[in-house]
C-alpha positions as CSV (number, residue, x, y, z in Angstrom):
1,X,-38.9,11.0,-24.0
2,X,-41.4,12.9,-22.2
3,X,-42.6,12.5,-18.6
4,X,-45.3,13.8,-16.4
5,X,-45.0,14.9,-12.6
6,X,-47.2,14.1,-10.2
7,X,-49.0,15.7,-7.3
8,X,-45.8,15.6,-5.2
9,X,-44.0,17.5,-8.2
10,X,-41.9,13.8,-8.8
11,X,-40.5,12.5,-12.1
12,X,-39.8,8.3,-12.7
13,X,-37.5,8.0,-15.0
14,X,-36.4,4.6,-16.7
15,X,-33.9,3.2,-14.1
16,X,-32.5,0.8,-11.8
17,X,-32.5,0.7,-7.6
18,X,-29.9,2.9,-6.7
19,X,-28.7,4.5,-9.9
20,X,-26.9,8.0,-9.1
21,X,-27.7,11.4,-11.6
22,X,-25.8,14.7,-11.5
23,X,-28.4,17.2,-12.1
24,X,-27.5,20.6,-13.9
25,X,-29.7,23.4,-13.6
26,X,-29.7,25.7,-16.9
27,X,-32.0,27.9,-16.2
28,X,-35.2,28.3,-18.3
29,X,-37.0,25.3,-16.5
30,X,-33.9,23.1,-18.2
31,X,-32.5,20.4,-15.9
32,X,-29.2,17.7,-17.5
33,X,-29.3,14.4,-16.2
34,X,-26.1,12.9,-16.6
35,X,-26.2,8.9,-15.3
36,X,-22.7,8.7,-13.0
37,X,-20.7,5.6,-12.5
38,X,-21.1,3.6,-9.5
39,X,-18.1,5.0,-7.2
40,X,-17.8,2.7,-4.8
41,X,-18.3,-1.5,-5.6
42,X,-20.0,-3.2,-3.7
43,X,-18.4,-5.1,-0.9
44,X,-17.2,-8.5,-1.5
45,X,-19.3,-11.2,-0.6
46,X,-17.2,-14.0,2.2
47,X,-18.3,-17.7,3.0
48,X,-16.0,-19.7,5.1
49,X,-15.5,-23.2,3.7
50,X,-13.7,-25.8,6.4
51,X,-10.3,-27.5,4.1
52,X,-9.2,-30.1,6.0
53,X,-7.9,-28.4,9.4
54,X,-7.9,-24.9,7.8
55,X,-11.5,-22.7,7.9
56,X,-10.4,-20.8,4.4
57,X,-12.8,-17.6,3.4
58,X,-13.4,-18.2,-0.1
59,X,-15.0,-14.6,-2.0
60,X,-17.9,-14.4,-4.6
61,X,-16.1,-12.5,-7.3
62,X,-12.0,-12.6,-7.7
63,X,-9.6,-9.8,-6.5
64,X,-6.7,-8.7,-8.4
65,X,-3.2,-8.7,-7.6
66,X,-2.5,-4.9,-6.6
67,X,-6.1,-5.5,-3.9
68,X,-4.4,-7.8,-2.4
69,X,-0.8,-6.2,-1.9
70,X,-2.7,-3.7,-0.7
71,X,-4.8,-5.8,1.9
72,X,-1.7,-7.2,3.0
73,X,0.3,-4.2,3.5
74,X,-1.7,-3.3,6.5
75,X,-0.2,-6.1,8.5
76,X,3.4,-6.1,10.2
Protein backbone atom coordinates (compact mmCIF):
# COMPACT_ATOMS: atom_id res chain seq x y z
CA UNK A 1 0.00 0.00 0.00
CA UNK A 2 1.23 3.30 -0.72
CA UNK A 3 0.25 6.62 0.75
CA UNK A 4 0.84 10.26 0.19
CA UNK A 5 1.43 13.09 2.95
CA UNK A 6 0.01 16.07 2.87
CA UNK A 7 0.91 19.67 3.47
CA UNK A 8 0.99 19.19 7.26
CA UNK A 9 3.53 16.17 6.62
CA UNK A 10 0.30 13.64 7.86
CA UNK A 11 -0.28 10.01 6.68
CA UNK A 12 -4.23 8.34 6.92
CA UNK A 13 -3.88 5.10 7.12
CA UNK A 14 -6.84 2.43 6.85
CA UNK A 15 -8.26 2.50 10.48
CA UNK A 16 -10.65 2.80 13.07
CA UNK A 17 -11.33 5.80 15.90
CA UNK A 18 -8.91 5.26 18.34
CA UNK A 19 -6.74 2.46 17.13
CA UNK A 20 -3.13 2.56 18.93
CA UNK A 21 0.38 1.85 16.63
CA UNK A 22 3.91 1.38 17.96
CA UNK A 23 6.02 3.18 15.63
CA UNK A 24 9.72 1.86 15.07
CA UNK A 25 12.12 4.10 13.51
CA UNK A 26 14.80 2.10 11.27
CA UNK A 27 16.55 4.52 10.02
CA UNK A 28 16.79 5.15 6.19
CA UNK A 29 13.32 7.02 6.11
CA UNK A 30 11.86 3.39 7.33
CA UNK A 31 9.07 3.61 9.95
CA UNK A 32 7.12 -0.23 11.43
CA UNK A 33 3.71 0.12 12.34
CA UNK A 34 2.76 -2.57 14.43
CA UNK A 35 -1.35 -2.29 15.35
CA UNK A 36 -1.36 -2.90 19.42
CA UNK A 37 -4.19 -4.47 21.41
CA UNK A 38 -6.59 -2.40 23.11
CA UNK A 39 -5.04 -2.41 26.84
CA UNK A 40 -7.63 -1.24 28.66
CA UNK A 41 -11.69 -2.29 27.93
CA UNK A 42 -13.84 -0.15 27.85
CA UNK A 43 -15.83 0.48 31.04
CA UNK A 44 -18.97 -1.40 31.57
CA UNK A 45 -22.00 0.06 30.67
CA UNK A 46 -24.82 0.20 34.14
CA UNK A 47 -28.75 0.84 33.96
CA UNK A 48 -30.61 0.54 37.11
CA UNK A 49 -33.75 -1.56 36.63
CA UNK A 50 -36.48 -1.23 39.80
CA UNK A 51 -37.30 -5.44 40.83
CA UNK A 52 -39.93 -5.34 42.99
CA UNK A 53 -38.54 -3.28 46.23
CA UNK A 54 -34.89 -3.83 45.07
CA UNK A 55 -33.27 -0.97 42.40
CA UNK A 56 -30.79 -3.82 40.84
CA UNK A 57 -27.87 -2.39 38.31
CA UNK A 58 -28.10 -4.74 35.54
CA UNK A 59 -24.52 -4.34 33.04
CA UNK A 60 -24.44 -4.36 29.12
CA UNK A 61 -21.92 -7.16 28.64
CA UNK A 62 -21.40 -10.17 31.45
CA UNK A 63 -18.43 -10.24 34.02
CA UNK A 64 -16.69 -13.26 34.85
CA UNK A 65 -16.29 -14.94 37.99
CA UNK A 66 -12.60 -13.99 39.08
CA UNK A 67 -14.05 -9.80 38.22
CA UNK A 68 -16.27 -10.23 40.51
CA UNK A 69 -14.20 -11.83 43.52
CA UNK A 70 -12.24 -9.25 42.84
CA UNK A 71 -14.89 -6.37 42.99
CA UNK A 72 -15.96 -7.87 46.12
CA UNK A 73 -12.86 -8.22 47.88
CA UNK A 74 -12.61 -4.51 48.32
CA UNK A 75 -15.42 -4.58 50.88
CA UNK A 76 -15.15 -5.69 54.71
Amino acid sequence: MTVIADNKKRVTLPTQPGERFDVRVLGDGQFILTRLEPSHPRPAKVTVRKIGRYSVGHLDRAISETALHEALAEFP
